[in-house]
C-alpha positions in Angstrom: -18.2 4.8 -22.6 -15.4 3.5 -20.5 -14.3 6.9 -19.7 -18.0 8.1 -18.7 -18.5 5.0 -16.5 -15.4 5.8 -14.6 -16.1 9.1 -14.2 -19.4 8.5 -12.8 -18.0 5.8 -10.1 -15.5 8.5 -8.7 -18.0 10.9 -8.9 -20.2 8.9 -6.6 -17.9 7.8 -4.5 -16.5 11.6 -3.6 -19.7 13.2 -3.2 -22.3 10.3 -1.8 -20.8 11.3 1.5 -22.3 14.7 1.3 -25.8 13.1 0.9 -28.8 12.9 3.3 -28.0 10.0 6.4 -30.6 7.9 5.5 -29.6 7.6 1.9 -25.8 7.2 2.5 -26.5 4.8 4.6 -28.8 2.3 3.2 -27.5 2.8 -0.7 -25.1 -0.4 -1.9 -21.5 1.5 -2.0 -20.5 2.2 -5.6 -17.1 0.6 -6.0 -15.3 2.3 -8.5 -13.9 -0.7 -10.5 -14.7 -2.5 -13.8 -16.7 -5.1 -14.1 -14.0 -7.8 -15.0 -13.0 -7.2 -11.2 -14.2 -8.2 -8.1 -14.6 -5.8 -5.1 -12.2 -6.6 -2.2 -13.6 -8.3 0.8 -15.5 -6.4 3.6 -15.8 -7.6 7.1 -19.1 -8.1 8.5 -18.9 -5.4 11.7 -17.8 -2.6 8.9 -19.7 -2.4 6.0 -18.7 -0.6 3.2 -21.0 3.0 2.4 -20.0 6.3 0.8 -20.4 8.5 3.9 -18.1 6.3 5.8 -15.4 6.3 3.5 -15.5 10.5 3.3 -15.2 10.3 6.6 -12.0 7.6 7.0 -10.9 10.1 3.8 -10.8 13.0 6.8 -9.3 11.2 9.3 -6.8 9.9 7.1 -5.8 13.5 6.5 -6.3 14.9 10.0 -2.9 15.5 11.6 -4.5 15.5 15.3 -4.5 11.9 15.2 -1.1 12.3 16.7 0.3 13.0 19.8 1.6 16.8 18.7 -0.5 17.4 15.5 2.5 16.5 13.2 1.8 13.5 11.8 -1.3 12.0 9.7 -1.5 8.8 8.0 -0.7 10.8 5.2 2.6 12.0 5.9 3.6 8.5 5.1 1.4 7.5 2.1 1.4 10.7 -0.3 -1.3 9.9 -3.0 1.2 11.3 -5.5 3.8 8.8 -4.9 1.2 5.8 -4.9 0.5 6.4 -1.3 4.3 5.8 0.1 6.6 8.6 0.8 9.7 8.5 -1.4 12.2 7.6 1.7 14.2 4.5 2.2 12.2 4.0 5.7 9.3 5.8 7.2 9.9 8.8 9.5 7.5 9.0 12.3 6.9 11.8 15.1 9.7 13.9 16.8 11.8 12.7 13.3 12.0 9.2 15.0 13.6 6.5 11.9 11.2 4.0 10.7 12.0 0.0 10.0 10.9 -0.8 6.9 9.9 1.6 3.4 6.5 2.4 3.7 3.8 0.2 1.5 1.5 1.4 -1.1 -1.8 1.6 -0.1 -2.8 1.0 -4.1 -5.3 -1.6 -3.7 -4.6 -2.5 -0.4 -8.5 -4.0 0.5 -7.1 -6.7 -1.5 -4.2 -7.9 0.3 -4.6 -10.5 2.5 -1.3 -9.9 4.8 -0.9 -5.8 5.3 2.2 -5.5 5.9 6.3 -6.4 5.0 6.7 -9.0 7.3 4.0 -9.8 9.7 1.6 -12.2 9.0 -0.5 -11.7 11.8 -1.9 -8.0 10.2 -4.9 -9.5 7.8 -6.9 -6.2 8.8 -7.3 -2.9 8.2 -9.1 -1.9 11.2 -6.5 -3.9 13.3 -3.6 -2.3 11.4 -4.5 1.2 12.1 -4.2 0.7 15.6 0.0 -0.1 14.9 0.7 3.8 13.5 -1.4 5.3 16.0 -0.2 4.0 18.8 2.8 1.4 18.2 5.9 2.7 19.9 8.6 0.5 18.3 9.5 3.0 17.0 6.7 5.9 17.5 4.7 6.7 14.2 2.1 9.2 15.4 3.3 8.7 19.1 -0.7 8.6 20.3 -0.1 5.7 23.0 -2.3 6.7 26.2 -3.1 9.9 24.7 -6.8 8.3 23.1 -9.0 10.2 25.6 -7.2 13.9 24.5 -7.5 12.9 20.5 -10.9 11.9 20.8 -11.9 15.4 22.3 -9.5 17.4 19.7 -11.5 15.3 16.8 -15.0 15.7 18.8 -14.5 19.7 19.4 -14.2 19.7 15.1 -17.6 20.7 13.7 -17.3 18.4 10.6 -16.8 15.3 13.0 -19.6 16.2 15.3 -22.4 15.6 12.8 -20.1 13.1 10.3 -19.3 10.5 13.0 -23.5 10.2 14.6 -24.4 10.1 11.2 -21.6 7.4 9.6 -21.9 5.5 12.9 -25.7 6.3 14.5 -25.7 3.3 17.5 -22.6 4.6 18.7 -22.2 8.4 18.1 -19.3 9.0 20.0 -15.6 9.5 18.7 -13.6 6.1 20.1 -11.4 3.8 18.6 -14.1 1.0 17.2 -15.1 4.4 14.7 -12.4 5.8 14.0 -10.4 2.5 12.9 -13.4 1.3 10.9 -14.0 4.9 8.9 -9.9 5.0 8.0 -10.5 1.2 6.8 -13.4 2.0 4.9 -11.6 4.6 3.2 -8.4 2.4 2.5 -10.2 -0.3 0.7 -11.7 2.3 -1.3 -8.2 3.1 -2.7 -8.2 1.1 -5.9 -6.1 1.5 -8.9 -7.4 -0.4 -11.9 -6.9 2.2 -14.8 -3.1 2.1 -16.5 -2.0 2.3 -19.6 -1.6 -1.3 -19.0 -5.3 -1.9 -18.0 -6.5 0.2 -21.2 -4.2 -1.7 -23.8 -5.0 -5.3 -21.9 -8.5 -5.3 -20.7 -9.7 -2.1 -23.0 -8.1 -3.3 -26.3 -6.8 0.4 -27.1 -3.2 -0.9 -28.9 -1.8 2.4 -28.9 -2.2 2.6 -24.7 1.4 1.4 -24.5 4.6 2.1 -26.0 6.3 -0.2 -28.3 8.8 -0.9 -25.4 6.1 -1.5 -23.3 4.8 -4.3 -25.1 8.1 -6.0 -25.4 8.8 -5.5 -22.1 5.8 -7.7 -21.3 6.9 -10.4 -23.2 10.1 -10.3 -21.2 8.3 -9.7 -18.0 6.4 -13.0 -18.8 9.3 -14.9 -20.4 10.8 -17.5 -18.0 14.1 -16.7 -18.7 13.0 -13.8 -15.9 10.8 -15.3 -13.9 9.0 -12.3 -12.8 5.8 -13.4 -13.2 6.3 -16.2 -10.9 6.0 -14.1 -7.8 4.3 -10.9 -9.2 1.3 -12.6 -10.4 -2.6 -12.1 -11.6 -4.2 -8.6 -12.0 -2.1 -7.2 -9.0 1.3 -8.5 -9.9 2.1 -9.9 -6.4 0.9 -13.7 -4.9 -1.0 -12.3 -1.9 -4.8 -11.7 -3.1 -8.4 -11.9 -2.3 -11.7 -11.0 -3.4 -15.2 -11.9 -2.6 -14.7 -14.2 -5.2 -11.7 -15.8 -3.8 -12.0 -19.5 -2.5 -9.0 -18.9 -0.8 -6.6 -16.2 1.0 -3.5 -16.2 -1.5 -0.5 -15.3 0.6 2.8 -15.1 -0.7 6.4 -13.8 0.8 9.9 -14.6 -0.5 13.9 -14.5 1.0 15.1 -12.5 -2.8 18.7 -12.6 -1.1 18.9 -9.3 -0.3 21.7 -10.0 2.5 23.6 -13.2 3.7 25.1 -11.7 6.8 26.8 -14.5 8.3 27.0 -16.8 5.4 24.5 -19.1 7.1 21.3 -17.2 5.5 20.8 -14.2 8.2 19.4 -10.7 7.9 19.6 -7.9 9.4 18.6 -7.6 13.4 15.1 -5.8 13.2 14.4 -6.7 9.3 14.4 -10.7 9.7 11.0 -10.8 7.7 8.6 -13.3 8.9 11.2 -15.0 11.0 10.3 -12.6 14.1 7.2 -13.8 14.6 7.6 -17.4 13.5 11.0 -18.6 14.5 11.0 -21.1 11.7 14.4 -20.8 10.2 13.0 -21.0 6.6 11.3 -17.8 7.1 14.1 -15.5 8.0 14.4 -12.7 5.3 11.1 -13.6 4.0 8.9 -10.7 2.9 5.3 -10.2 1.7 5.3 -9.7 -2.3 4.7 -6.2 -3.2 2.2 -5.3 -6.4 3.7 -4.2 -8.8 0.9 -1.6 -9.7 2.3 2.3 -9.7 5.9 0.8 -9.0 7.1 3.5 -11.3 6.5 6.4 -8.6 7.4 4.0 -5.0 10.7 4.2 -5.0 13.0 3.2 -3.2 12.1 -0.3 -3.2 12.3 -3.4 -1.2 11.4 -3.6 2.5 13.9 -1.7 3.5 14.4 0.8 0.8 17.7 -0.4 -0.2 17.1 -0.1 -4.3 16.9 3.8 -5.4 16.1 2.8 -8.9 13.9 -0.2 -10.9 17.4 -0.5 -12.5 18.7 -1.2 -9.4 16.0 -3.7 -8.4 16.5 -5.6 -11.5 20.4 -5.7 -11.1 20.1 -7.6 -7.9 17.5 -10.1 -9.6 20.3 -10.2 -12.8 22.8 -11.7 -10.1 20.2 -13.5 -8.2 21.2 -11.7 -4.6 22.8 -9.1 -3.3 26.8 -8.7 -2.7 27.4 -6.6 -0.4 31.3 -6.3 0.3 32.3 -4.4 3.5 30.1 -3.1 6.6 28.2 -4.7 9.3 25.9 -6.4 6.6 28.8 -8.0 4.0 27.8 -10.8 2.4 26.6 -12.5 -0.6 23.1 -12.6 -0.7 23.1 -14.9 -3.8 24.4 -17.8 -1.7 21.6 -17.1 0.9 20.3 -21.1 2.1 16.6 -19.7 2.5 16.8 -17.7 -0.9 14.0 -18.4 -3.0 14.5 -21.1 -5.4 12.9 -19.2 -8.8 15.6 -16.5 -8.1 18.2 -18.2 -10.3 19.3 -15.1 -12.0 19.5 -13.8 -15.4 21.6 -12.2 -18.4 19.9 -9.3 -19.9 20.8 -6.3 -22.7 20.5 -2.8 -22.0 17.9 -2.9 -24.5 15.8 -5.4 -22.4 16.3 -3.8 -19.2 14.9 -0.8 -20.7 11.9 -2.7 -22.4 11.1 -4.1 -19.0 11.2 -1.0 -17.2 9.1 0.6 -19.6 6.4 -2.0 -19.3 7.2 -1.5 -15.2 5.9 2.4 -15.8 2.6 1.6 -17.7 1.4 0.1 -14.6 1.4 3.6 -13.5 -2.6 4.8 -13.1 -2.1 8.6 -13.2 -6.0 8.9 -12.3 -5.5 7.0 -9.2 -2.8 9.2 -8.4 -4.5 12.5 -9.0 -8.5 11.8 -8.4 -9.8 14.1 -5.6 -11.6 11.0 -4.2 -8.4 10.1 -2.5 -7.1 13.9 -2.1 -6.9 16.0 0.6 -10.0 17.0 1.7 -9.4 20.0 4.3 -9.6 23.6 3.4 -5.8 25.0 3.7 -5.0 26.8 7.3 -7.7 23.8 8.7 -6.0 22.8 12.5 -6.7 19.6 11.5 -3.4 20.2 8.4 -1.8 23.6 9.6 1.2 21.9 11.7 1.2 18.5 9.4 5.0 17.5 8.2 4.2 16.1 4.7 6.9 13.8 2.6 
């Protein structure tokens, strides 16, 4: 039954788009979650419906949102990989170097802060705008080009009849659209259907490995902490639903460097520091999920940890050494480091156990349902020159 339910909620969230206007737009949207969840919150000037989300499913896709038709919002978030790109930091247009590892968009409707380090990005709509047209550093490198996309998206037959019919008072292609159709489709991302999920909320024992479940016990021991910062149904501290009271915002200093030996990070990667300039907050990061962390690698903001046996390592030591270069120092003895990284001593054996547990958060669904695929025909212009992780 579980199975049939969740087939029929992707179901209708794929093809609703391709149903008449008057239906797709007055029908509740269908979010494709159980019921022991609550959806993520939706603001008022963008409400949620199925033919709006096909169409932020397009966009999301649609290489000519950049300056030179290279880049999409997908050649950073490959559903495959959990919607990051398997680099250390993102690579934007013209091959221009990113500052931080790219985010999973896994459940990202939930988040209350969007991204790393800046706690001023609490929306969607507002975040799209950074990729498309930040230039520090370029991402899709569209800054002062919006009148030239709009025309290349307008002259596409699928977005001449999709955007009057998603967005009827205002048919033409602009930026209050096109923003609000990719953040309809983002919050639509949600991964609630592990191996994890099936043993914990499904009662099917056999779901996880035997490694698995011991690896939650030590993932929930407080001889490890973890659970402290990677909390709740997400496994991270930031969260809210329509359910939520409050916004639950959380972002830690894990003593990942200590250049100076007074607490200080690298220039560009200071964490919430840069837009605070509280002291406390340099190297301060928003707490990833946890959820499909077995295929987002590298980890950390900044990509420094190829492995989840490297990520554990540097909570084993509780910081970072790092011994020569332009960023030596003991990240350990960091002043602003958080205070529940105290370290631990662990056997192979429990490493292992823990990463296997780590893995069953993996929702191989989520990563493979067509919902969130690609949904241009191959040799479309709006895919032929897109550079793809």
């Amino acid at each position: 039954m579980r199975w049939q339910l969740t087939a029929l909620l992707a179901l209708a969230v794929s093809s609703a788009g391709a149903a008449g206007t008057e239906a797709a737009e007055t029908a509740p949207y269908v979010w494709p979650i159980p019921a022991w969840m609550a959806p993520p919150p939706v603001p008022e000037d963008n409400p949620m419906s199925a033919a709006k989300v096909e169409l932020g499913r397009h966009l999301f896709y649609d290489s000519r949102l950049s300056r030179d038709g290279t880049i999409a919002c997908a050649s950073c978030h490959d559903q495959a990989r959990g919607f990051t790109d398997g680099r250390a930091l993102a690579v934007g247009i013209d091959d221009t170097a990113g500052i931080r590892n790219v985010p999973g968009l896994a459940n990202v409707g939930y988040f209350p802060v969007l991204t790393w380090g800046n706690p001023h990005m609490t929306s969607l709509e507002f975040q799209s705008l950074i990729p498309l047209f930040g230039d520090n550093p370029d991402e899709m490198g569209s800054n002062g080009r919006e009148d030239d996309i709009f025309a290349r998206l307008a002259g596409d037959p699928y977005y001449a009849k999709a955007f009057p019919e998603v967005f009827p008072e205002r048919p033409a292609i602009d930026l209050f659209t096109v923003t609000r159709a990719l953040g309809a489709f983002e919050r639509s991302l949600i991964s609630l259907d592990s191996p994890y999920d099936r043993f914990k909320y499904w009662g099917e024992e056999d779901a996880l490995s035997e490694a698995a479940k011991r690896g939650e016990q030590l993932f929930f021991d407080h001889r490890f902490e973890c659970y402290h910062c990677h909390v709740g149904v997400l496994f991270t501290d930031n969260l809210q639903t329509t359910r939520s009271a409050l916004r639950e915002t959380g972002n830690h200093n894990t003593g990942l460097y200590n250049i100076d030996g007074e607490g200080a990070y690298p220039p560009r990667a200071t964490g919430f520091y840069e837009f605070t300039g509280d002291p406390s907050d340099m190297g301060r990061f928003r707490t990833p999920s946890l959820r499909n962390v077995g295929v987002t690698a590298p980890y950390f903001h900044d990509g420094s940890a190829e492995t989840l046996e490297e990520v554990l390592a540097h909570y084993a030591r509780a910081g970072r050494e790092i011994t020569d270069g332009p960023y030596a120092g003991d990240g350990a003895r960091n002043p602003h480091k958080d205070g529940m990284i105290v370290g631990f001593a662990a056997s192979e054996s429990e490493i292992a156990d823990i990463i296997a547990f780590l893995k069953s958060l993996t929702d191989e669904r989520f990563l493979t349902n067509p919902a969130y695929g690609d949904p241009w025909p191959q040799g479309h212009p709006a895919t032929v020159d897109r550079v793809m992780p």
